[in-house]
Legacy VTK file of the C-alpha trace (Angstrom):
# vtk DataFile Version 3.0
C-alpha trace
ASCII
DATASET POLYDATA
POINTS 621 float
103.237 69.099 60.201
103.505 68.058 63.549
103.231 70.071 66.557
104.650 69.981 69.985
103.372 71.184 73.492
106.164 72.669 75.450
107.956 70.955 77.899
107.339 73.753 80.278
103.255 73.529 79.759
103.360 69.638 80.536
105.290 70.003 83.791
102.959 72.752 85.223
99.777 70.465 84.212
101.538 67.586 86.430
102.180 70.009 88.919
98.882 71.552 88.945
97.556 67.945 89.120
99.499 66.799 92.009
98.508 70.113 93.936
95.476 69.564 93.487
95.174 65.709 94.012
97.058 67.083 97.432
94.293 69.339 98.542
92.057 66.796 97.939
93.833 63.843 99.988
93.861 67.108 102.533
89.800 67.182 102.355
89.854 63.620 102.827
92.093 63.350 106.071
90.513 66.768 107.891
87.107 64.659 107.495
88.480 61.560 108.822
90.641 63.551 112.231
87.145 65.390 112.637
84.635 62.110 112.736
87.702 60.011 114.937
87.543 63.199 116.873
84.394 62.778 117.805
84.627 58.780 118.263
87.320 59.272 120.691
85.225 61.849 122.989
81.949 59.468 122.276
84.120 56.585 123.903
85.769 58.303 126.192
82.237 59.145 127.982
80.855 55.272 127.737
82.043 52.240 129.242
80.875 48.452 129.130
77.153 47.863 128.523
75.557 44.193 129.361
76.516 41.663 126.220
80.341 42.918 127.445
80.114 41.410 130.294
78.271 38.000 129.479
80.097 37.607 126.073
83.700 37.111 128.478
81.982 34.853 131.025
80.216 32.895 128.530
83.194 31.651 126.311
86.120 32.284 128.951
87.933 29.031 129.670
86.492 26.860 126.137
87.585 25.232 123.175
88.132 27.037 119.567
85.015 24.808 118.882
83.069 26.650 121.573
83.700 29.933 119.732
81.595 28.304 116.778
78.443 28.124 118.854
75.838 30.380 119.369
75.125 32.817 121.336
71.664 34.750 121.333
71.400 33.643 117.353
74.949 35.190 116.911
77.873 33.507 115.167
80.726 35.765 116.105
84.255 33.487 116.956
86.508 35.811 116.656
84.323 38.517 118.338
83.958 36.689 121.252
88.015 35.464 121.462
88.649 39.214 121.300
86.667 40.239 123.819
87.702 36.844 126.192
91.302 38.132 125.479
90.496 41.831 126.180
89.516 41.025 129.520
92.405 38.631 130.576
94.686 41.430 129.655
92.671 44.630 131.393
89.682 43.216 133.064
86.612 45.698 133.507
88.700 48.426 131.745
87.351 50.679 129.259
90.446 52.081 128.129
91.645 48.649 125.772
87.627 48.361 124.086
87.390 52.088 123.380
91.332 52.184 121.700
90.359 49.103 119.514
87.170 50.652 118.483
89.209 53.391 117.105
91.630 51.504 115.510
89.012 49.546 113.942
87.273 53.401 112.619
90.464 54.808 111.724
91.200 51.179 109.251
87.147 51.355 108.229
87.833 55.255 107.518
91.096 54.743 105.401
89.817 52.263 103.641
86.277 54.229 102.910
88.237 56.836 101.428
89.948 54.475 98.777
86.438 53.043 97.489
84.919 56.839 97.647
87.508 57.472 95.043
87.442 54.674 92.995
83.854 55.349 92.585
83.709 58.965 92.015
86.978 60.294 91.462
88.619 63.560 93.569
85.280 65.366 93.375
82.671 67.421 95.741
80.326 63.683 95.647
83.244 61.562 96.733
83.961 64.237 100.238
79.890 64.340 100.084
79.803 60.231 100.205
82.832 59.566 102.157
81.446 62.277 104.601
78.191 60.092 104.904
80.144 57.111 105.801
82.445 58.131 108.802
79.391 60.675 110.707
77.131 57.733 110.086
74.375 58.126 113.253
73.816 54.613 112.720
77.568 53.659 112.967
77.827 56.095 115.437
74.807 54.533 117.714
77.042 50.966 117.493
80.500 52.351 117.611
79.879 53.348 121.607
78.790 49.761 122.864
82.216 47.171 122.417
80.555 43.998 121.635
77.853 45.877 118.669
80.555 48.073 118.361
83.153 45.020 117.204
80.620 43.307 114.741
79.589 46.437 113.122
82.737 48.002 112.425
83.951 44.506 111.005
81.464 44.164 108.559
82.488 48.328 107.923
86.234 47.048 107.180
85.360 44.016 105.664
82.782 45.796 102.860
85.132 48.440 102.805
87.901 46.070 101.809
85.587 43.407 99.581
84.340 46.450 97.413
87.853 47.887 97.367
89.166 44.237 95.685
85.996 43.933 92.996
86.479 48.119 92.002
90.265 47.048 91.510
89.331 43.440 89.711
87.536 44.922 87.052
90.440 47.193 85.521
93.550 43.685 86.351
94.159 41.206 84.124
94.243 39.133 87.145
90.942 39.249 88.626
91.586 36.095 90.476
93.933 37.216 92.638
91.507 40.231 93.376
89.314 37.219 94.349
90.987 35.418 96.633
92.178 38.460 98.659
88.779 39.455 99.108
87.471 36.178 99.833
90.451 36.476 102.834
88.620 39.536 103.927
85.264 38.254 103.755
86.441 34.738 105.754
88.049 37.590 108.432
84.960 39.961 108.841
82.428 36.353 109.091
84.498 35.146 112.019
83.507 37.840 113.610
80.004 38.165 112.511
77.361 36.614 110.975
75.729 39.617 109.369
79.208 39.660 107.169
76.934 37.087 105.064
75.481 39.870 103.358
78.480 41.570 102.032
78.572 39.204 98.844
74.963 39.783 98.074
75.450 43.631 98.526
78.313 43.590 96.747
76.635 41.735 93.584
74.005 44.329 93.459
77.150 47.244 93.132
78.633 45.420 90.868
75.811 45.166 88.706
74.992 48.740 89.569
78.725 49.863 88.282
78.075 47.959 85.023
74.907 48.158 83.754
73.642 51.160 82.078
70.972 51.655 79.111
73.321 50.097 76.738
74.165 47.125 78.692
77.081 46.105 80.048
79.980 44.281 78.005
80.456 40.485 77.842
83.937 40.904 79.063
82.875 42.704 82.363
80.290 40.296 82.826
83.064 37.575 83.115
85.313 39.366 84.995
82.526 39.684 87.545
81.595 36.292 87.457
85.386 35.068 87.654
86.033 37.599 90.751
82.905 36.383 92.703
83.487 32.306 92.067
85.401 32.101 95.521
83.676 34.719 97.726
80.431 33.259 96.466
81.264 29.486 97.279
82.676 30.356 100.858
79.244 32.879 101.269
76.980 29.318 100.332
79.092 27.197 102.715
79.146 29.988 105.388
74.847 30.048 105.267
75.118 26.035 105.743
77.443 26.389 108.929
75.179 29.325 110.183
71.847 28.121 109.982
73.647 24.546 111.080
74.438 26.023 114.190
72.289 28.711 115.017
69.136 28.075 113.502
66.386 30.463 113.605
63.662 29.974 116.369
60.766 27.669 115.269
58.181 29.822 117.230
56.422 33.085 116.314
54.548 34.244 119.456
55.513 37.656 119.763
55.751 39.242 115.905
52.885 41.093 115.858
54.730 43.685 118.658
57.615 43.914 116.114
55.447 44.241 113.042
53.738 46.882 114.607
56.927 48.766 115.698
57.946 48.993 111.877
56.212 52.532 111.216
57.375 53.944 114.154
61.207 53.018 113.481
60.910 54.025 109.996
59.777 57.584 111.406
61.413 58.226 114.393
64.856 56.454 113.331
65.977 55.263 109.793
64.334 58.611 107.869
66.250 61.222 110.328
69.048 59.206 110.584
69.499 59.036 106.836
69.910 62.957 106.916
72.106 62.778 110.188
70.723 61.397 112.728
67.121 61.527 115.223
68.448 64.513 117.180
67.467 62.866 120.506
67.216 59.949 122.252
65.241 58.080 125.108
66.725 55.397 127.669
64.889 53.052 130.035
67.787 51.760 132.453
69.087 49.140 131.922
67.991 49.416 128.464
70.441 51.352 125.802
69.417 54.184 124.209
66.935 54.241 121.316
65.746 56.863 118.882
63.047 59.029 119.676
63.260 62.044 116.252
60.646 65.008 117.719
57.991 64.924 115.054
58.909 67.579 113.350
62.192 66.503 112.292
60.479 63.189 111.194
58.671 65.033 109.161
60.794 67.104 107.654
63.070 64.351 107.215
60.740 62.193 105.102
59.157 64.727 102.970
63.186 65.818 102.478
63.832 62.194 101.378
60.917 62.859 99.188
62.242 65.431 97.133
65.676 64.320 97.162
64.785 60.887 95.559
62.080 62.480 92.785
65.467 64.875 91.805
67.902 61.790 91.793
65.498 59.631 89.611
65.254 62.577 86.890
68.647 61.013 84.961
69.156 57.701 84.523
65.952 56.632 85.878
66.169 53.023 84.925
69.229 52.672 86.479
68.805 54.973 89.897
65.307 53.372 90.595
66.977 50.620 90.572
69.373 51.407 92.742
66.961 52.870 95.364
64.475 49.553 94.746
67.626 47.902 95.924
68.150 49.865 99.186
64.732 49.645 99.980
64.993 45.791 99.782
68.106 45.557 101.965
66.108 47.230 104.615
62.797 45.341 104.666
64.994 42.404 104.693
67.256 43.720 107.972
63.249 44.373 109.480
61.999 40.890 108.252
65.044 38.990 110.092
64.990 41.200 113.044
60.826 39.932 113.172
62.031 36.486 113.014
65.051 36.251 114.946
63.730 38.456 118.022
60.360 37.232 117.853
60.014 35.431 121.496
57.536 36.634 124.227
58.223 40.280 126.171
60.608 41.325 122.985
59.712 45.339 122.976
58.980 47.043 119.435
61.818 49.183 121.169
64.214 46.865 119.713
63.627 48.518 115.723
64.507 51.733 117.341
68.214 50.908 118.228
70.087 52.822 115.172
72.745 49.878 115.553
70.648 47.590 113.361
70.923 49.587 110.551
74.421 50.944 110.848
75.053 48.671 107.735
72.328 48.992 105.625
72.966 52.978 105.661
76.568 52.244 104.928
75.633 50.383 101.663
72.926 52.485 100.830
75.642 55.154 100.067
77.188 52.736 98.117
74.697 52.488 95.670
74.063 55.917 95.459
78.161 55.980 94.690
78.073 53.624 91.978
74.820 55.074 90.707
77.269 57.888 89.757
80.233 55.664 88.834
80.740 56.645 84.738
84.315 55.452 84.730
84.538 52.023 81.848
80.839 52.388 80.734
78.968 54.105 78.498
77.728 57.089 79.662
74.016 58.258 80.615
72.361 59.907 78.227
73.526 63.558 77.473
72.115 66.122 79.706
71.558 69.609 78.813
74.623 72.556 79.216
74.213 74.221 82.480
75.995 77.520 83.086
78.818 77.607 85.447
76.605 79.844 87.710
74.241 76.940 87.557
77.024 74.565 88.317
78.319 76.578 90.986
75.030 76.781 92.745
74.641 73.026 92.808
77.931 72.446 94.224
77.413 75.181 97.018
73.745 73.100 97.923
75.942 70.046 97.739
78.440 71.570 100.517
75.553 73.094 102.393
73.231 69.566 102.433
76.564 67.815 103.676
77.586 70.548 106.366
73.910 70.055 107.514
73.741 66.378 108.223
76.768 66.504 109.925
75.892 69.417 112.416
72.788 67.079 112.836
75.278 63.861 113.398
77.168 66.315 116.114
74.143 67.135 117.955
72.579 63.609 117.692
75.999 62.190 119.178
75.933 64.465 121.762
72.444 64.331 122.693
73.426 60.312 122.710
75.612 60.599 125.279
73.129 62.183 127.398
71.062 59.825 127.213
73.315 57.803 129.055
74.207 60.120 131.914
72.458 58.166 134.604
74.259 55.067 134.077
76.661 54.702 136.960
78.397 51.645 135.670
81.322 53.561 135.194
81.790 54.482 138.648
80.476 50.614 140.099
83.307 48.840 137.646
85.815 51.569 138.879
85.282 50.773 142.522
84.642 46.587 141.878
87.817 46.947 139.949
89.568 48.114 143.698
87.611 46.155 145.805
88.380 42.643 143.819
92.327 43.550 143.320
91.714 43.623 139.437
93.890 46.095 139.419
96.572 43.970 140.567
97.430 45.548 143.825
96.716 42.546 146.029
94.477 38.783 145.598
91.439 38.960 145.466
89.353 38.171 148.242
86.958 35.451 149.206
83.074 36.415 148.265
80.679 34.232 147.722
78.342 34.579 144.893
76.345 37.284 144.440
74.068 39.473 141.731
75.200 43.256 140.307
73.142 45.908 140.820
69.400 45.290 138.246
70.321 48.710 136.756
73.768 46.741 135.558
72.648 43.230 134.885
69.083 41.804 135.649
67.901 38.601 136.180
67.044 37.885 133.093
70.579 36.858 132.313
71.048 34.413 135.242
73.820 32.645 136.057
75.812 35.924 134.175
74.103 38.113 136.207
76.843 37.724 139.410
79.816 39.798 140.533
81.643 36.652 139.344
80.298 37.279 135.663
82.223 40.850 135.331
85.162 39.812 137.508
86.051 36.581 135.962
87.004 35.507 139.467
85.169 32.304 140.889
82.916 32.540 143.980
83.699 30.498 147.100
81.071 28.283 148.254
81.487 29.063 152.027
82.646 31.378 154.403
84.730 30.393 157.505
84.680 34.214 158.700
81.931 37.211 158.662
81.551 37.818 155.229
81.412 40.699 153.264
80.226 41.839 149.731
80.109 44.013 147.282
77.648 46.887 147.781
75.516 49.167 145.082
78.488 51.143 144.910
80.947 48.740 143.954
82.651 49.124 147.445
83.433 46.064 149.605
81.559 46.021 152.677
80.397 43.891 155.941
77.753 41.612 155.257
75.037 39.641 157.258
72.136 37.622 156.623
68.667 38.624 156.913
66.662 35.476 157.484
63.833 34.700 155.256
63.329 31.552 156.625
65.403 29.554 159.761
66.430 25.795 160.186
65.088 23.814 162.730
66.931 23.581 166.188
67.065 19.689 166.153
66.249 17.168 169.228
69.359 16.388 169.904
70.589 17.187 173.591
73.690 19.644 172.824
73.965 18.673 169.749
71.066 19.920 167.363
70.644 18.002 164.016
72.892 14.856 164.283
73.816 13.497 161.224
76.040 10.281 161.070
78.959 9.906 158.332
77.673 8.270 155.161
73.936 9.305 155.767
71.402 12.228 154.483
69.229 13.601 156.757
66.715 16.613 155.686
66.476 19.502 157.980
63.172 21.753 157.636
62.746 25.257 157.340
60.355 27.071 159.236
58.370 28.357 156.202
59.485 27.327 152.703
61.706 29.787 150.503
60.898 31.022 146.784
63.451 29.815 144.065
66.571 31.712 144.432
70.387 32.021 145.461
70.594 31.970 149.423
72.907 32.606 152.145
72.767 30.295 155.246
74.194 30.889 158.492
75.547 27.062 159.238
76.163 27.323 162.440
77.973 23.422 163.038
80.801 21.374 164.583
81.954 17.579 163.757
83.501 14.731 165.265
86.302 15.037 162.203
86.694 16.844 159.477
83.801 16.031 156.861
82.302 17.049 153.901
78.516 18.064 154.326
76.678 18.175 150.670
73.358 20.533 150.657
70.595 20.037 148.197
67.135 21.597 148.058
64.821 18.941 146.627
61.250 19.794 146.026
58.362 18.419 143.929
59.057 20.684 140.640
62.171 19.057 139.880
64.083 15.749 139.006
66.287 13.940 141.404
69.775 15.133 138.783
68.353 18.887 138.819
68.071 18.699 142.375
71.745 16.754 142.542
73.092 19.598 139.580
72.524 22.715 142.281
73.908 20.864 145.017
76.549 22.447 147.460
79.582 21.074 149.273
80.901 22.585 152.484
83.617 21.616 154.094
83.434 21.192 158.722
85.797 20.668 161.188
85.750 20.428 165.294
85.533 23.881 165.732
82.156 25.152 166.392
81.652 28.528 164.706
78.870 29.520 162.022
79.791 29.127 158.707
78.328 30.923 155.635
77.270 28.777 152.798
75.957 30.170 149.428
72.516 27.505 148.896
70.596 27.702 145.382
67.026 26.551 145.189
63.980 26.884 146.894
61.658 25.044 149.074
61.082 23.834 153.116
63.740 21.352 153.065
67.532 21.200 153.066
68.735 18.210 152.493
72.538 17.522 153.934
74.624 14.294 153.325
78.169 13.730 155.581
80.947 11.683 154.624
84.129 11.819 156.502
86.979 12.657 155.067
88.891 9.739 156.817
86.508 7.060 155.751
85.562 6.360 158.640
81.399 5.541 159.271
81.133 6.165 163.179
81.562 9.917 163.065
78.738 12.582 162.781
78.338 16.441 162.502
75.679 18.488 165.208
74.361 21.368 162.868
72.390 23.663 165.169
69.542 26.087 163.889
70.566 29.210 161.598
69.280 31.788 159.305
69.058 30.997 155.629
67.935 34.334 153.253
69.978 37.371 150.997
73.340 38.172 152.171
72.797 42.082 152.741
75.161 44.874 153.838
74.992 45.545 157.483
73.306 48.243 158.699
75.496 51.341 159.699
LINES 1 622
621 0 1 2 3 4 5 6 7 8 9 10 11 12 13 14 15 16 17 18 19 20 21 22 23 24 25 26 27 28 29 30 31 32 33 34 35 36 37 38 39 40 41 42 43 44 45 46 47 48 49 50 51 52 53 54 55 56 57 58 59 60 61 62 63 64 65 66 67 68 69 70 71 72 73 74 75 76 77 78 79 80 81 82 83 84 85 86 87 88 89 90 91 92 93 94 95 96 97 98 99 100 101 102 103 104 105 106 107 108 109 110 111 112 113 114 115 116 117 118 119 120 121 122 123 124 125 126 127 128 129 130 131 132 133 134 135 136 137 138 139 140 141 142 143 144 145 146 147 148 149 150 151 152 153 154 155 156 157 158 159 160 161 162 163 164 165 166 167 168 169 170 171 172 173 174 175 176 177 178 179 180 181 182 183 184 185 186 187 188 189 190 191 192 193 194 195 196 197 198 199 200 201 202 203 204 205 206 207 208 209 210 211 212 213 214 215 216 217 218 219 220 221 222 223 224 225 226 227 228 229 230 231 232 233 234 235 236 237 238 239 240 241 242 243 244 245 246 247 248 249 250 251 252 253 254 255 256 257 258 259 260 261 262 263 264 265 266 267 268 269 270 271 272 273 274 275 276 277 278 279 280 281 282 283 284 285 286 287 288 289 290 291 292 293 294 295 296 297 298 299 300 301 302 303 304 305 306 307 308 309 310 311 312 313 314 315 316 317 318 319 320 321 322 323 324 325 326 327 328 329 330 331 332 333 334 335 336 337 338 339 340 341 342 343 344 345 346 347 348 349 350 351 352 353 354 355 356 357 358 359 360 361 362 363 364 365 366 367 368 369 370 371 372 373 374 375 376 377 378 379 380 381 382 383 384 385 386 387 388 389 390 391 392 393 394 395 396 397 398 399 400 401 402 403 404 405 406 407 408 409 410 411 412 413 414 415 416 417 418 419 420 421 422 423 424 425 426 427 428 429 430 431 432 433 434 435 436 437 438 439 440 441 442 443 444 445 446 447 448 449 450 451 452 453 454 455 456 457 458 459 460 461 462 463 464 465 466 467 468 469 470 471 472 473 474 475 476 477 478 479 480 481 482 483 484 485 486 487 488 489 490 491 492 493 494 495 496 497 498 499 500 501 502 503 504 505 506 507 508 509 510 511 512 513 514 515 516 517 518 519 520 521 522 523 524 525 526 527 528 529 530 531 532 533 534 535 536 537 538 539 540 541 542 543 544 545 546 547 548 549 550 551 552 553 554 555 556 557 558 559 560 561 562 563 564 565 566 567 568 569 570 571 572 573 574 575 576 577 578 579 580 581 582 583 584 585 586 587 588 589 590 591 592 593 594 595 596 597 598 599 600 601 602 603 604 605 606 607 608 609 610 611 612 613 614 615 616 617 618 619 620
């Protein structure tokens, strides 16, 4: 006798089903408007920050092969084309970084919430994982910066989306085509950076994690894994050659012992709290950015926390969880062991393993593994557990809401105790004002400066040549000055300049005349006490018999003759007599100046008459 379940009983199943599978999606989305919420205000109150403004200047004007090379052991092409194009289309404004960082969130977020399912089905876990993901501190710590910001939330899409093709390989009867879309994605997220090289490797260890249990895992799953990673894993091997090809790691270790050292301290005071939310508050030494500094009490707490959390989690399925957590652990003494041999040259500060950007995507696959530790769907299942009652069940599911609620109250304050930390940087209010004062804005051309340096508390010297105005303008410096000059102040503003002289030319022995100097000759002209190695301003005060070309090297005994020759200035004099500002690099008691006429001809000369040569300074008043 067969028997039938009314039609009626079936339709309010589906119904009940699609309500619910509603509510969820609901869940899903109110998480994902809350933590692009908070982006948007974190981006809204930051602005460009050092790397933005030497990426643009250092790959502006290249070939596609110049996008292949390296830059500070980075190999980031499309990165750096991004941010080149960024800046031809809004130069110095915040607005077009901070939208694209959002974009890129909101595509990392929707596609976080497809994996978080896969894994773990509609369920408490998956809002308790996905949740983890998008109010990441460590994300959240890159996200604000544009450059850090770009590479991290690529390798966020690009995991997202590699993980995404594998979960959906392993239930096709087409895994290849699984394959090769992922390997698309993986190509994508390595152009823009080179830490995209461990997405295969992470994702082999989730794999494995999704199919192995006590029992083992099947022969057939085995292949399809093998078949879906044949392509991913060949372009991962011939990625590493190209990478280590062209930015190969630094062949001396003077300074590890600093970054050894600095290992307990950022386990403490960064990746512990920030694995329950974040390190509450943070420290900045201008013009560093901001690092971690947890009080030690919420270190504490944090690791002991950790503690307990990890002796409940290995209780079931110990085997298979310990592995899982032997596996995070490795991915993170590998991020410290190639941040110890990558920044390992002198004056590197043990302050570098407390930027929370390091590790944005080490936490991001650590709750990946703790996802597939709980994947059950296609493989035998842990062994039984004993019956809890529902009051039992409910009380674990109201911790599970309360533990997740927690960390990301701590993730709000840590944000906002983040952007604190960056309330004395005035770069905002310098590009604002450069932006005017240069006609970036488009309001009028840009006038003639010569070269000069940003404010230290921007850009310091250790980044010379990108630490000019030039660098975050994108607009050339002139070499001379046929008028008073001005420059840009500490403000940002454009102001009347002068030189203070740190050193002066001498007058010359020529009656009415000064320094003679006859067409097709050199002639040095000495300084009345030598200058240190810099950029200088000289007052040239000079007339000619014709126009001419004067060219002004610095030679001294440190250098070669084509070092000398590489820094060398040409300035360009007529009849008039009037001073003339020239921008001189280099250092020493001589200037050297060669004059050629521009007519050819050898029986004209040039009378240059004694002038101040030091920084170009606003005037007083």
């Amino acid at each position: 006798m067969r028997l039938s379940i009314p039609t009626h009983l079936t339709v309010t199943r589906a119904s009940t089903s699609t309500v619910k599978r509603a509510r969820f999606t609901a869940l899903l989305t109110l998480v994902a408007i809350v933590a692009l919420g908070v982006r948007g205000w974190q981006l809204s109150q930051r602005t460009f920050y050092w790397d933005d403004f030497i990426i643009p200047a250092t790959f502006r004007g290249g070939s596609i092969g110049d996008y292949f090379t390296s830059y500070d052991g980075h190999l980031m092409p499309a990165s750096a084309l991004v941010q080149v194009v960024a800046h031809r289309i809004a130069p110095l404004n915040w607005a077009l970084p901070a939208t694209l960082l959002l974009v890129l969130s909101a595509v990392a977020a929707a596609l976080w919430a497809r994996v978080c399912v896969r894994l773990t089905g509609r369920s408490l876990t998956t809002l308790g994982l996905y949740t983890a993901l998008l109010f990441s501190p460590f994300l959240m710590d890159a996200a604000g910066w544009w450059s850090a910001g770009l590479n991290a939330l690529a390798w966020q899409v690009g995991m997202a989306g590699f993980t995404l093709c594998f979960l959906s390989a392993r239930s096709s009867p087409n895994p290849w085509r699984h394959s090769l879309i992922a390997t698309a994605i993986l190509l994508l997220a390595l152009c823009f950076t080179e830490k995209s090289l461990t997405i295969v490797p992470a994702a082999v260890a989730l794999a494995f994690l999704v199919d192995w249990s006590v029992e083992g895992a099947h022969d057939s799953s085995r292949s399809t894994i093998t078949r879906f990673f044949a392509a991913p894993g060949a372009l991962f091997l011939l990625w590493c050659v190209l990478y280590l090809t062209l930015c190969p790691l630094p062949a001396e270790e003077p300074a590890r012992e600093s970054l050894w050292s600095g290992i307990p301290t950022s386990l403490f005071s960064t990746v512990l709290p920030g694995a329950l939310g974040g390190p509450l508050s943070w420290d900045r030494w201008s013009p560093s950015s901001a690092f971690a500094t947890a009080p030690t009490w919420w270190s504490i707490t944090s690791a002991a926390l950790l503690l307990i959390a990890a002796s409940i989690w290995l209780r079931r399925d110990t085997r298979r969880r310990a592995l899982g957590l032997l596996v995070i652990v490795g991915y993170l003494a590998i991020i410290y062991l190639l941040l110890s041999r990558a920044r390992s040259t002198t004056g590197t500060s043990d302050l570098l393993l407390r930027s929370m950007h390091y590790f944005a995507d080490w936490f991001s696959f650590a709750v990946l593994v703790v996802g597939c530790c709980l994947f059950s769907l296609g493989r035998p299942h842990a062994p039984a557990r004993p019956d809890v009652s529902s009051a039992h069940a409910r009380g674990a599911q109201w911790l599970g809401v309360c533990t997740v609620v927690c960390a990301v109250a701590i993730s709000l304050i840590s944000t906002f105790t983040w952007v604190g930390a960056w309330r004395d940087d005035r770069t905002a209010d310098y590009l604002a004002n450069l932006r005017a004062s240069t006609k970036l804005d488009g309001s009028g051309p840009p006038p003639p400066l010569l070269g000069q340096p940003v404010p230290l508390d921007i850009l310091t010297p250790v980044v010379h040549p990108h630490d000019q105005v030039s660098t975050l303008t994108g607009q050339p410096p002139v070499t001379q000055l046929d008028h008073e000059p001005r420059i840009i102040d500490e403000s940002g503003q454009i102001v009347d300049a002068e030189v203070v002289a740190s050193a002066t030319t001498q007058q010359g022995k020529e009656p009415e005349c000064g320094v003679r100097i006859t067409a097709g000759e050199s002639q040095p002209i000495l300084l009345d006490k030598p200058l240190p190695f810099g950029d200088w301003t000289w007052q040239l005060n000079a007339t000619a018999s014709t126009d001419m070309t004067l060219t002004i090297t610095t030679p001294n005994g440190l250098e070669d003759a084509k070092e000398t020759k590489s820094r060398a200035t040409k300035v360009q004099v007529d009849s008039e007599l009037k001073p003339r500002w020239v921008r001189v690099s280099g250092g020493g008691g001589i200037l050297l100046v060669r004059a050629e006429a521009d007519s050819g001809t050898s029986d004209e000369y040039v009378c240059i008459g004694a002038g101040g040569i030091g920084p170009l300074v606003a005037k007083a008043g």
